[in-house]
C-alpha positions in Angstrom: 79.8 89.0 112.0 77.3 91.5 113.4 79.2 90.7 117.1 81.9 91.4 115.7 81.1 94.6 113.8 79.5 95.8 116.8 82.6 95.1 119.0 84.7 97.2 116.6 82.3 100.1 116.8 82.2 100.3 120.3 86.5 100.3 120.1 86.8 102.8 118.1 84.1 104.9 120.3 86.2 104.3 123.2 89.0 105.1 121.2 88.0 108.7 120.0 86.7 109.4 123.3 90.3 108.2 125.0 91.8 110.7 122.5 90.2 114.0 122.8 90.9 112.6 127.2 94.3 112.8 126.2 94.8 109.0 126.7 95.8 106.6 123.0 94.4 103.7 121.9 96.1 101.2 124.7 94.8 103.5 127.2 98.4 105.1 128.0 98.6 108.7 128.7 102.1 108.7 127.1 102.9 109.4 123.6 106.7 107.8 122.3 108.4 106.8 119.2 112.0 107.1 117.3 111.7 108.9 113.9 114.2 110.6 111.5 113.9 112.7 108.6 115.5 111.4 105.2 118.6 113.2 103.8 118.0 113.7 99.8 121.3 114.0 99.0 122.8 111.5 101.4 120.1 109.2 100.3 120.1 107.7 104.0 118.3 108.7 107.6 119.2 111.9 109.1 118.6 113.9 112.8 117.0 110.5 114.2 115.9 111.5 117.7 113.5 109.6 120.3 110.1 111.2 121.5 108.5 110.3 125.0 106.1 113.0 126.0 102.5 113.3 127.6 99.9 112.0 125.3 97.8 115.0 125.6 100.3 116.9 123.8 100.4 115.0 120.2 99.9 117.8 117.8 98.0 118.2 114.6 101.2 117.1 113.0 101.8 114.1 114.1 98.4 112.8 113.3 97.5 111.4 109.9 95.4 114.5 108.3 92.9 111.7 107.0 92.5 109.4 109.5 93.2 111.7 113.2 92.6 108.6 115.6 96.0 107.2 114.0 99.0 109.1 115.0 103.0 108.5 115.3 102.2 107.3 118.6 103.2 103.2 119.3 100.5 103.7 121.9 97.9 104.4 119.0 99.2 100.9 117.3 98.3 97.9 116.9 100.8 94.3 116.6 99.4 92.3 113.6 100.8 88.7 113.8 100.2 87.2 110.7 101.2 83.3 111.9 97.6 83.2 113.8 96.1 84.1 110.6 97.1 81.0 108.2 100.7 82.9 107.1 102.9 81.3 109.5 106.2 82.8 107.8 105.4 86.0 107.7 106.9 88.4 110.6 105.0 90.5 112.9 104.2 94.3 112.0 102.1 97.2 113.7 99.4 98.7 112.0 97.1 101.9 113.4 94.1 100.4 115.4 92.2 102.2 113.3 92.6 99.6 110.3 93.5 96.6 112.5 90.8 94.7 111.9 90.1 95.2 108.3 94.1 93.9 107.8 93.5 90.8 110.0 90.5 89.8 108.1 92.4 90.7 104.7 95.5 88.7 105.5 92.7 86.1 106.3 91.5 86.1 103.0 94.5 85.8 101.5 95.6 82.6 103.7 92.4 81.2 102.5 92.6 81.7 99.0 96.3 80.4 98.3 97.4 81.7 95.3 99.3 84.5 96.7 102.6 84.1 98.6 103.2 86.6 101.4 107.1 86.9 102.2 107.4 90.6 104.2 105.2 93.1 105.4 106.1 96.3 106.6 103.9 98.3 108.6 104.0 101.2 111.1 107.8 103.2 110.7 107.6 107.1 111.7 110.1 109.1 109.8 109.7 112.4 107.9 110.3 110.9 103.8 107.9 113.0 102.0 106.7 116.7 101.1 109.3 119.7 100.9 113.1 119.6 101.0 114.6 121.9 103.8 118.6 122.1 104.0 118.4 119.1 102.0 116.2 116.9 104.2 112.8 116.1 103.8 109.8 117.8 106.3 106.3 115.4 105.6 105.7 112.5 107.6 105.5 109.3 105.2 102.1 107.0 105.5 103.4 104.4 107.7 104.7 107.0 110.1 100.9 106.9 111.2 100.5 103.1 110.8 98.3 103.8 108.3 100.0 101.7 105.1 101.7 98.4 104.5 104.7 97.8 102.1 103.8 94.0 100.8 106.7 91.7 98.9 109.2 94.9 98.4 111.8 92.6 97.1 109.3 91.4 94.1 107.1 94.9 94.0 109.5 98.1 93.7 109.1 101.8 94.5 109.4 103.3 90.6 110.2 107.2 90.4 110.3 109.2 86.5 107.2 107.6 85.3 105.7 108.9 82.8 103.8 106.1 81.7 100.0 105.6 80.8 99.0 102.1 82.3 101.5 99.5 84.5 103.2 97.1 82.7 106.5 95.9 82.9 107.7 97.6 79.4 106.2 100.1 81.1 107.7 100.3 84.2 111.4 99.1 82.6 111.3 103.3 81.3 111.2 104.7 85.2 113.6 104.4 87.6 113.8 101.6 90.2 114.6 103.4 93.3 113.3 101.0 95.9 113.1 97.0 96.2 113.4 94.7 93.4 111.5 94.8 89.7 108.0 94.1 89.2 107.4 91.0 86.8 104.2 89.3 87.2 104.9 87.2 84.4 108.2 86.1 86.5 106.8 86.3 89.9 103.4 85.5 89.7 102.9 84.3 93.5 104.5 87.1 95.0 103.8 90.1 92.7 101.0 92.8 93.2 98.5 92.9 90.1 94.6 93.7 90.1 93.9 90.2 89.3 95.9 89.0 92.8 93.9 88.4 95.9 96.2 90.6 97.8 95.1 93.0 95.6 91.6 92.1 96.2 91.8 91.7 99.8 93.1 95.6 100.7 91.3 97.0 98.0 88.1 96.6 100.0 89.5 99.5 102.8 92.8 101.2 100.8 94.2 102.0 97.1 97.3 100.6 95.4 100.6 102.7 95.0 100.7 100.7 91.6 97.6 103.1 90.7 98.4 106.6 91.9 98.9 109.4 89.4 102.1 111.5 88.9 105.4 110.3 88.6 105.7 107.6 90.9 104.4 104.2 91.1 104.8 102.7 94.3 103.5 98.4 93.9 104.5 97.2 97.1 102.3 100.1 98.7 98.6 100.4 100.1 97.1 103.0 102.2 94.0 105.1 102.3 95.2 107.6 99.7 97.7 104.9 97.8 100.4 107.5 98.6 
C-alpha cells in the first residue's frame, strides 16, 4: 500500500509538472477531442466539431475549475477496464488520471463485495450540457467532459429534473420528471440501484458525492463526481 501510494504521488508530480511544460498526462504535446454543445429545444447534440491543437494551448476553460490537472483533453485520460478488476461484463471507459486510481480500487471493492451488479459505466464524454442557454444551446462543459464523473446503471438510476422533494424516495422521486435513463426502485432493483446502503455507494463515496444527494431541483442517481453535479 505505501508502494503504491507513493507511486501515485510521484504520477501526479510528473503530471503537474508535464502540464505547466505544456505536455498532458501521456506525455503528448497535443491536445484533441470531439465535443458538441446540447440544443434545449431540439433536445439532441448540436455544432459537434473536432479539436486537435498543441497541448500548450488548452485554456482555463477547458479545464475542470476544481480539479485543473483534468482537462477535455484524451491525452489527460485514463482507459479503466473493469474485466481486470473482477467485473468482467462491464465495458471499458476513460476516466481523468487524476481519479484513476481511486476508481480502480473502488470498482475493486465492489467485485469483492458482491452484492452490487455493475451493468454500464460511462465515463469521460466532452460536450457543452450545462450552465447558460445561448441561441438556444447550452455554453458549460458537463463533468465528464473533464473525465471527472461516472454515470453508473443509467437504465436502473435516472436523471430526475422538477424536484422539489425533501429526502429520495421513490414516492418521492414518482413527483419529478424522469428526463434521463430508466426509474429508480430499490425495492425492484436492488442489485443494480444506487442507495447509501449499496457498496457502490460506499466505494465512490470515499473520493466523490452522489447526484442522488445534490440540492436544487435535480436529482441525478446514476451520477458521482467531485461536486455530485
Amino acid at each position: 500500500m505505501i508502494a503504491r501510494a507513493l507511486a501515485c504521488a510521484v504520477a501526479l508530480a510528473w503530471a503537474s509538472a508535464a502540464w505547466a511544460d505544456g505536455v498532458a498526462a501521456n506525455g503528448s504535446a497535443r491536445c484533441t477531442y470531439a465535443t458538441y454543445q446540447w440544443d434545449v429545444a431540439k433536445r439532441a447534440p448540436s455544432h459537434g466539431q473536432a479539436v486537435d491543437k498543441p497541448y500548450a494551448e488548452v485554456t482555463a476553460d477547458e479545464r475542470d475549475p476544481t480539479e485543473p490537472r483534468c482537462s477535455v483533453c484524451r491525452e489527460d485520460q485514463v482507459r479503466i477496464e473493469p474485466s481486470t478488476l473482477g467485473l468482467p461484463h462491464v465495458p471499458a471507459f476513460q476516466v481523468c488520471h487524476v481519479y484513476a486510481a481511486d476508481v480502480r480500487t473502488a470498482l475493486q471493492s465492489i467485485a469483492a463485495d458482491g452484492t452490487f451488479r455493475l451493468d454500464a459505466i460511462t465515463g469521460y464524454r466532452v460536450g457543452r450540457t450545462r450552465g447558460a442557454i445561448v441561441d438556444g444551446l447550452r455554453t458549460q462543459w458537463s463533468n465528464h467532459s473533464f473525465g471527472a464523473a461516472l454515470d453508473i446503471n443509467a437504465g436502473h438510476n435516472g436523471l430526475y429534473g422538477n424536484c422539489d422533494i425533501a429526502s429520495v424516495t421513490p414516492a418521492a422521486l414518482a413527483t419529478c420528471k424522469l428526463r434521463v435513463g430508466g426509474p429508480w426502485d430499490p425495492a425492484k432493483r436492488p442489485a443494480t440501484t444506487i442507495t447509501p446502503a449499496s457498496s457502490l455507494y460506499r466505494a465512490f463515496r470515499k473520493f466523490w458525492r452522489w447526484g442522488g444527494e445534490i440540492t436544487g431541483g435535480t436529482r441525478d442517481m446514476m451520477h458521482f463526481s467531485a461536486t455530485g453535479y
